[in-house]
LOMIGU-445020 format. One line per field, with one value per residue (C-alpha): residue number from 1; residue in one letter; x, y, z. Coordinates in steps of 0.25 Angstrom, whole numbers, plus 5000, padded with zeros to 4 digits. Layout:
N
n	(NUM / ...)
res	(A / ...)
px	(X / ...)
py	(Y / ...)
pz	(Z / ...)
***
This chain:
347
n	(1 / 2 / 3 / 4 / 5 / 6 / 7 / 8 / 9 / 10 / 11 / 12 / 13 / 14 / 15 / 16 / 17 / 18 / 19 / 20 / 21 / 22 / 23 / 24 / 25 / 26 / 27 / 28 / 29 / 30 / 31 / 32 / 33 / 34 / 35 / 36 / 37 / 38 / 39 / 40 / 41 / 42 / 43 / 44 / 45 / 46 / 47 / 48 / 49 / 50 / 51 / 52 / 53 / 54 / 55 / 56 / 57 / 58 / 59 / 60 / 61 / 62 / 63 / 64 / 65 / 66 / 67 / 68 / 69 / 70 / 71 / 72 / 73 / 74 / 75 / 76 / 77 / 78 / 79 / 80 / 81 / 82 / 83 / 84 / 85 / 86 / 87 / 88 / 89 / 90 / 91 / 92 / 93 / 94 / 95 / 96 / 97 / 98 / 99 / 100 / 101 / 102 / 103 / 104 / 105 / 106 / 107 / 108 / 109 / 110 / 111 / 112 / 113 / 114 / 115 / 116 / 117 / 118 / 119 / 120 / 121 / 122 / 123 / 124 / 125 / 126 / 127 / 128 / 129 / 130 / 131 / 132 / 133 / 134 / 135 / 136 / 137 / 138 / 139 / 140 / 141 / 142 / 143 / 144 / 145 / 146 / 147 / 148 / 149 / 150 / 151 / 152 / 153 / 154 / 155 / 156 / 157 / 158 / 159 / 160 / 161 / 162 / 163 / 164 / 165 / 166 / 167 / 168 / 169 / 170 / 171 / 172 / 173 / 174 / 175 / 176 / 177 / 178 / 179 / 180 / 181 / 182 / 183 / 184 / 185 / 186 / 187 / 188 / 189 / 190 / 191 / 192 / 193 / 194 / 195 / 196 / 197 / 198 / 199 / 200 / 201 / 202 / 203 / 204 / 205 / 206 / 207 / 208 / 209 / 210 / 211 / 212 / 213 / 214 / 215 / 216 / 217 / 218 / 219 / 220 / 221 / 222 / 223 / 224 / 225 / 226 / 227 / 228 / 229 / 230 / 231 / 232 / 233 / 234 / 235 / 236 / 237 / 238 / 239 / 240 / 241 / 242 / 243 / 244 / 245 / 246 / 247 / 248 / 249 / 250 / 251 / 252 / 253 / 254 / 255 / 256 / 257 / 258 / 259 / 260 / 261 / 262 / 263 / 264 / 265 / 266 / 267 / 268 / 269 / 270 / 271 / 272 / 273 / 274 / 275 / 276 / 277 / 278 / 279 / 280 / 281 / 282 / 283 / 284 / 285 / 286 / 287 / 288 / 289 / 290 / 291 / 292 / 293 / 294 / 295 / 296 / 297 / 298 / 299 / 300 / 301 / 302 / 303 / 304 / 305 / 306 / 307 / 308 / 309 / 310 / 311 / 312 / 313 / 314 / 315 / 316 / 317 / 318 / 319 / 320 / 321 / 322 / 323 / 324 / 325 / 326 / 327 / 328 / 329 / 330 / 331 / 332 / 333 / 334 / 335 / 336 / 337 / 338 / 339 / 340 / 341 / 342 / 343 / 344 / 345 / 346 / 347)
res	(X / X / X / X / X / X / X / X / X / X / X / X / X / X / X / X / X / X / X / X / X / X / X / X / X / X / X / X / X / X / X / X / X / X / X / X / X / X / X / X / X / X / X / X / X / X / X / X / X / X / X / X / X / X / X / X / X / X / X / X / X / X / X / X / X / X / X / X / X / X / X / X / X / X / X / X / X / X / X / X / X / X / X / X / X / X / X / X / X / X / X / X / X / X / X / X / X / X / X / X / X / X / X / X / X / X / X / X / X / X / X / X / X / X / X / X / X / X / X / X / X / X / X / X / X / X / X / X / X / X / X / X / X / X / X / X / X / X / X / X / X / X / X / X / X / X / X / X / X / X / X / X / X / X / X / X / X / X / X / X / X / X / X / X / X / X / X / X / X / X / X / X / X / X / X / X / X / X / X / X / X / X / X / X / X / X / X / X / X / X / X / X / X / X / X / X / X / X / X / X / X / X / X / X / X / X / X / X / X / X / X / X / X / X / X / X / X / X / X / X / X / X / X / X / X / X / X / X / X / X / X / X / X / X / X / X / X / X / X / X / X / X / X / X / X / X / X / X / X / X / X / X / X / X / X / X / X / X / X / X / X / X / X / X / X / X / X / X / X / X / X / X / X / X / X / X / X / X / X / X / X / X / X / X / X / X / X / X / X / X / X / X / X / X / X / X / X / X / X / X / X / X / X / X / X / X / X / X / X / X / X / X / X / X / X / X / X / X / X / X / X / X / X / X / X / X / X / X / X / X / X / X / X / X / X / X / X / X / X / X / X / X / X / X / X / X / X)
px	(5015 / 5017 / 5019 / 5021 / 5032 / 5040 / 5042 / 5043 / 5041 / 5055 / 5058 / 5068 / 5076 / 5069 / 5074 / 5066 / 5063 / 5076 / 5075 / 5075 / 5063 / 5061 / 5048 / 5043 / 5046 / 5043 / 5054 / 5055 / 5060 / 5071 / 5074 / 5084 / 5078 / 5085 / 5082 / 5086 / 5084 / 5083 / 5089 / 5101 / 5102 / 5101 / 5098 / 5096 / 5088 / 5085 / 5069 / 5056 / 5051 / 5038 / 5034 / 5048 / 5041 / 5040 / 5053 / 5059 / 5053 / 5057 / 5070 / 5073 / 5068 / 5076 / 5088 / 5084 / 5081 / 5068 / 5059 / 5045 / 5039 / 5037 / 5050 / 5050 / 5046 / 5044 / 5047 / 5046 / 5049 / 5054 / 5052 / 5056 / 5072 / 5070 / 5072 / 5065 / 5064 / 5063 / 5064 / 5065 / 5062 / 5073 / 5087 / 5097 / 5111 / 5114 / 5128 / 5131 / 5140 / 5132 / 5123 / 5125 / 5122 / 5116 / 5121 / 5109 / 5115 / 5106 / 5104 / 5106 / 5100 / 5087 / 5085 / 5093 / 5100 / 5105 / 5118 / 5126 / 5135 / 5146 / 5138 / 5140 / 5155 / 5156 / 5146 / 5152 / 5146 / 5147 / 5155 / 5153 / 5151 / 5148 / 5136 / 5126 / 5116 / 5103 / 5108 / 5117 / 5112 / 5100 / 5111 / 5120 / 5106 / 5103 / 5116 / 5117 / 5104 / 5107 / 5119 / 5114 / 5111 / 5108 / 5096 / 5090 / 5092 / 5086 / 5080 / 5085 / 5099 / 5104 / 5113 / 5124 / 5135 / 5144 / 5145 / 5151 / 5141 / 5143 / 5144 / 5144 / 5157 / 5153 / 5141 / 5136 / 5124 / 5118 / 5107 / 5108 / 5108 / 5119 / 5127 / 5127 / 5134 / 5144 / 5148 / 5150 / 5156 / 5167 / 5170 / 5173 / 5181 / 5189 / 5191 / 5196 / 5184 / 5181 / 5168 / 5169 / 5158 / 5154 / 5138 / 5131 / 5120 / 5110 / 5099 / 5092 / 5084 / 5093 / 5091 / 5100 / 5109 / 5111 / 5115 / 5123 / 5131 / 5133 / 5139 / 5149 / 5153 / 5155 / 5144 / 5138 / 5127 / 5119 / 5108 / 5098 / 5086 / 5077 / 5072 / 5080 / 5075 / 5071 / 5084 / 5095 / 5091 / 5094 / 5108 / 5111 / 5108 / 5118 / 5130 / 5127 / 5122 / 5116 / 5103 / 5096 / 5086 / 5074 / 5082 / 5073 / 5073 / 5077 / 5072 / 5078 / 5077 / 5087 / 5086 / 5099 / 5109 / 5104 / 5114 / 5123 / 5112 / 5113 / 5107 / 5120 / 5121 / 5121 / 5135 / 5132 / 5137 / 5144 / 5155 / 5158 / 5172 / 5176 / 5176 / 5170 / 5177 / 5168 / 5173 / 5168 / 5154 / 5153 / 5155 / 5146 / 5135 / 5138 / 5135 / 5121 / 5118 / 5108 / 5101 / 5098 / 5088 / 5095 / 5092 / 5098 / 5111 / 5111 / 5112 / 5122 / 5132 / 5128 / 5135 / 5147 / 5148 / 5147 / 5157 / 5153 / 5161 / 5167 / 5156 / 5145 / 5154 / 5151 / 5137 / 5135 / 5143 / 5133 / 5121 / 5125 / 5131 / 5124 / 5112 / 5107 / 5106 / 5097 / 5082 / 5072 / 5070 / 5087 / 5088 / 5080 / 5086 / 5099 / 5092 / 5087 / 5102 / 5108 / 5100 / 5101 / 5116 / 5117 / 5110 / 5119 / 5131 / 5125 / 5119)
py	(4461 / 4458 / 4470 / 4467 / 4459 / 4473 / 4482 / 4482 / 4495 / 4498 / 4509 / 4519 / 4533 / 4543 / 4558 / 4569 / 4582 / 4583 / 4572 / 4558 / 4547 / 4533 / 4528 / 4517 / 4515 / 4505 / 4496 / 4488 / 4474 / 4467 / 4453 / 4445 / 4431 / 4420 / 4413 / 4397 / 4390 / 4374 / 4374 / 4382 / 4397 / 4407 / 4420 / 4429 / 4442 / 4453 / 4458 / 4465 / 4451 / 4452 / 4445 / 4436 / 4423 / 4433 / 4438 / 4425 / 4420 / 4433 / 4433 / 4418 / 4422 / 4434 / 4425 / 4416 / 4405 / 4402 / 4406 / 4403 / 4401 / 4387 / 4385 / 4385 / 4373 / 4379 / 4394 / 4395 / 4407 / 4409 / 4423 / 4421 / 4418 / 4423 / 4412 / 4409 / 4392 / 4390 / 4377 / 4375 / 4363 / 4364 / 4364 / 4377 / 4377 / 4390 / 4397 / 4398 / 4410 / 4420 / 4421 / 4429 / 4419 / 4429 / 4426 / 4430 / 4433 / 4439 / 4455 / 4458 / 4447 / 4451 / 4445 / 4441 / 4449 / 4446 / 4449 / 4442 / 4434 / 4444 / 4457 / 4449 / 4450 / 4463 / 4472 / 4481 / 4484 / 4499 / 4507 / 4520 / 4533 / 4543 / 4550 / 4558 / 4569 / 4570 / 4580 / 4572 / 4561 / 4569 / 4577 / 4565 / 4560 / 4573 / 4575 / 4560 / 4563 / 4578 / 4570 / 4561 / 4566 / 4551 / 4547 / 4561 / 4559 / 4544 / 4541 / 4527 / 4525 / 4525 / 4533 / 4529 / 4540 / 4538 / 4552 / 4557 / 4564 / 4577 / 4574 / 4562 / 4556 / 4547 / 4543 / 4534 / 4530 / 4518 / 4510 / 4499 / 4504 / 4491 / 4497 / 4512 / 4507 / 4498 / 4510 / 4518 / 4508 / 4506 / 4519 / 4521 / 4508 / 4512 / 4526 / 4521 / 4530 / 4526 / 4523 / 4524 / 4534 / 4538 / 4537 / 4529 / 4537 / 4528 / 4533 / 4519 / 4510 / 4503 / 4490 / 4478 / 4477 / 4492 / 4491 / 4479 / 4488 / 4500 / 4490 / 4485 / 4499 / 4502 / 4514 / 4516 / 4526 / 4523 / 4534 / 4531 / 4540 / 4527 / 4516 / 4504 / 4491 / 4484 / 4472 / 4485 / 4493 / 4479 / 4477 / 4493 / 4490 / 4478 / 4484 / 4496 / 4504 / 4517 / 4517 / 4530 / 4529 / 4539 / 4550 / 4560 / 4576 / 4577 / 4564 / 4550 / 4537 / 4529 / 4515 / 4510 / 4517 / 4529 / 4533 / 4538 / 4549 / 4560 / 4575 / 4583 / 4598 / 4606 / 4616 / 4629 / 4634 / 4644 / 4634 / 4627 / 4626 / 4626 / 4640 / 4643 / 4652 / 4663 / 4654 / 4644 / 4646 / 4653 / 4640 / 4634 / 4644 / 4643 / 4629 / 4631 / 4641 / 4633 / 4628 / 4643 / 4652 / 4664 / 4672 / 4662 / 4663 / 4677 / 4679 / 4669 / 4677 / 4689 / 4683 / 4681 / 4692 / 4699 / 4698 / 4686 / 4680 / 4666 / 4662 / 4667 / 4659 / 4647 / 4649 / 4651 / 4641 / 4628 / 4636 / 4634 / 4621 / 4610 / 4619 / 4611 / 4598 / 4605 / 4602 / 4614 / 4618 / 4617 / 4627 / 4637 / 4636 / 4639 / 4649 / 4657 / 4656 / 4662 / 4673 / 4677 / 4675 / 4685 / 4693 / 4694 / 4694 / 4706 / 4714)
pz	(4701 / 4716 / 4720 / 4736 / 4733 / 4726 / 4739 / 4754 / 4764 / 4770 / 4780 / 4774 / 4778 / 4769 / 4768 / 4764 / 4766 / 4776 / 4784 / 4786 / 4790 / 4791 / 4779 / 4776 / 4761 / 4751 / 4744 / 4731 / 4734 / 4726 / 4728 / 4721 / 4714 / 4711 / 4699 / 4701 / 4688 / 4685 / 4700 / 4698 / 4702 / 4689 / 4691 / 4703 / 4699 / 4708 / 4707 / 4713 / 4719 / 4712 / 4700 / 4702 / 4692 / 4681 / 4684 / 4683 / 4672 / 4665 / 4667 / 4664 / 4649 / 4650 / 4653 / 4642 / 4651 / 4646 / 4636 / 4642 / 4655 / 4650 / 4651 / 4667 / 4673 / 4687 / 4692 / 4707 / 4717 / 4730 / 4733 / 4748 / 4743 / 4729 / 4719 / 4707 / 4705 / 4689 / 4685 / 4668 / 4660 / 4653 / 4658 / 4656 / 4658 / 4669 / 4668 / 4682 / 4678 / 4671 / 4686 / 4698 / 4710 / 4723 / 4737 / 4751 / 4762 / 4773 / 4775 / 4788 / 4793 / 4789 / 4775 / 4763 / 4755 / 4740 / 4732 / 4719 / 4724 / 4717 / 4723 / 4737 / 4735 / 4729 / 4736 / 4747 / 4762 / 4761 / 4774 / 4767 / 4780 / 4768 / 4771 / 4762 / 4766 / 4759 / 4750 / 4745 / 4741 / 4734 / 4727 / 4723 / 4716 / 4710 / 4705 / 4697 / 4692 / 4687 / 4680 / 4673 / 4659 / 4652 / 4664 / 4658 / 4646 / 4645 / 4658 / 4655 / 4663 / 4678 / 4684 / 4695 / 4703 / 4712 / 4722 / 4733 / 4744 / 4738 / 4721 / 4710 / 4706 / 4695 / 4689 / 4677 / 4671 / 4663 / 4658 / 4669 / 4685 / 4687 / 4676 / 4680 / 4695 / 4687 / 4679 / 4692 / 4698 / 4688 / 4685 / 4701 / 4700 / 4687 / 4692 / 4706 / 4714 / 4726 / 4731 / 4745 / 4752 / 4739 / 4733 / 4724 / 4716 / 4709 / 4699 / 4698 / 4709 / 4721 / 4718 / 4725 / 4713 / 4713 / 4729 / 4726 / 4715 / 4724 / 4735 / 4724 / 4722 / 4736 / 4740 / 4752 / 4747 / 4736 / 4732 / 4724 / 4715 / 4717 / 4727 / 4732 / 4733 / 4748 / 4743 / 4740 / 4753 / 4760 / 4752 / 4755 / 4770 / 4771 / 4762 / 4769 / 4758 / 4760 / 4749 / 4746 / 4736 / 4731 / 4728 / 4723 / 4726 / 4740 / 4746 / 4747 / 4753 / 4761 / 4762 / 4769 / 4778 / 4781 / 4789 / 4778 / 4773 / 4783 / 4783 / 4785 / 4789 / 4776 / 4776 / 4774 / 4760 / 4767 / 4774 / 4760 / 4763 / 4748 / 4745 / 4730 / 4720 / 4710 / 4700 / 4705 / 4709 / 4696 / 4690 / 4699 / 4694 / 4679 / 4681 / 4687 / 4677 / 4671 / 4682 / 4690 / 4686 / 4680 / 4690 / 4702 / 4690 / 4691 / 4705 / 4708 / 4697 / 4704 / 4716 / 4708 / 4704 / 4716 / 4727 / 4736 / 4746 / 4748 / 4756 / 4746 / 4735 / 4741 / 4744 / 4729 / 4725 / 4732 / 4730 / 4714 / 4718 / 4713 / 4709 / 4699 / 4708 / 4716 / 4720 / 4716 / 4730 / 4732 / 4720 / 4724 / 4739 / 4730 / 4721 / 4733 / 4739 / 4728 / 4727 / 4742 / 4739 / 4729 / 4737 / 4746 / 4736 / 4729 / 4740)
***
């Protein structure tokens, strides 16, 4: 395995531990191969460029080309512009139409850049101005991934949602990364929801064909639990796509755009200006019933049934908001509010 030829060092925007720096961090590569058989272009296939003759060959008896290596009269790479020559002793008839031909075009001037021909016509230059905090982007993971009750169950599907900074709208799942976006993206077309400024929330890797998918959909903000690759940080950069990737706990990565993830002054829960009613935070504690210890439960229905003020409502109310999304430090910060709160509710 040649593994120089699988990753290159790129410097990054990483936060953590409430604040952003510059690393140096180490990216998988992904290259698109194009497979030109007997002379006439094939296949184009988008891999790790390492191991490409093994690759090739594979494929070919995938596809049904060929049976043996024997078979191929010569197989010849050019890594530098990524084709695969392979000439055959026999001749085969190639249906034009069941193949995608790719189109390069430069990447900012600095190196090419690869789409479908059909991707290159369809995929969309995002204008978005939405912003995210870092909160937000780590909640809008949590909360797709505290959602979705077939990855816990199997372990074996992926997971795409479409949010809004402060909540999910949609999400669907399937076996196939390519086909849980397809889902999303249709059921935002037939339901006439707009995509504009809104979130793409991804369980799987960022690969280029994932990039390519988001840019059909027409995001500007794609956050994802795992690493892009070095070819969909370069496709996020020129279709001005902000990629965030690592996702885990209460660190992430950005690869492109940067300027779209920004720490925001936190608003006191005291200048909420949706004032809560008992009914309602009631209900917001019934529903984190069984996430609170008992006694944390206790106290916050000693507060409601005491005489609390609007302002000591809405407290209790984000404090129960969301509880169970919560990181473990988060929780007890919340725990140890409530308590105070009742407290002073009770004294």
């Amino acid at each position: 395995m040649d593994e120089l030829r699988m990753s290159r060092p790129r410097t990054i925007v990483r936060f953590t531990e409430g604040r952003f720096e510059e690393v140096e961090d180490e990216i998988v590569l992904e290259e698109p191969l194009t497979v030109m058989l007997n002379g006439e272009e094939f296949a184009t296939l988008v891999c790790t460029p390492a191991d490409q003759r093994e690759l090739v060959l594979g494929f070919l008896a995938s596809e049904g080309v060929i049976r043996l290596p024997k078979e191929i009269r010569k197989l010849t790479l050019d890594e530098s512009k990524g084709f695969a020559y392979v000439e055959l002793f026999k001749e085969i008839e190639l249906n034009q139409q069941d193949y995608t031909k790719r189109v390069i075009g430069s990447c900012c001037g600095k190196g090419r850049q690869f789409y479908f021909q059909n991707d290159a016509r369809t995929a969309k230059t995002s204008m978005t101005r939405q912003t995210l905090s870092p909160e937000q982007c780590i909640g809008r993971m949590r909360e797709m991934q505290a959602g979705s009750h077939v990855f816990k169950g199997t372990g074996g599907v992926h997971n795409a949602a479409l949010a809004t900074p402060d909540e999910l709208i949609v999400s669907r799942t399937d076996i196939g990364r390519h086909n849980a976006l397809d889902k999303l993206y249709g059921y935002c077309l037939e339901n006439g929801i707009s995509v504009r400024d809104k979130v793409l929330v991804f369980s799987g890797r960022l690969s280029s064909e994932v990039l390519t998918k988001a840019a059909k959909i027409g995001v500007g903000i794609v956050l994802s639990k795992s690493a892009p690759t070095d070819l969909a940080i370069r496709m996020a950069e020129e279709l001005q796509i902000t990629a965030v990737g690592f996702i885990r706990g209460g660190s992430f990565n950005v690869y492109s755009h940067a300027h779209r993830i920004q720490i925001k002054e936190e608003r006191p829960m005291s200048s909420c200006p949706i004032d809560h009613t008992p009914e309602d935070t009631k209900a917001k504690l019934d529903s984190q019933k069984e996430h609170l210890p008992a006694i944390v439960y206790a106290e916050a229905e000693s507060i409601l049934q005491g005489t609390p003020d609007q302002e000591q409502l809405n407290e209790l109310f984000h404090l129960l908001k969301k509880y169970d999304l919560a990181e473990p430090d988060e929780q007890k910060q919340r725990e140890q509010g409530i308590t105070a709160l009742a407290g002073k509710v009770n004294a």
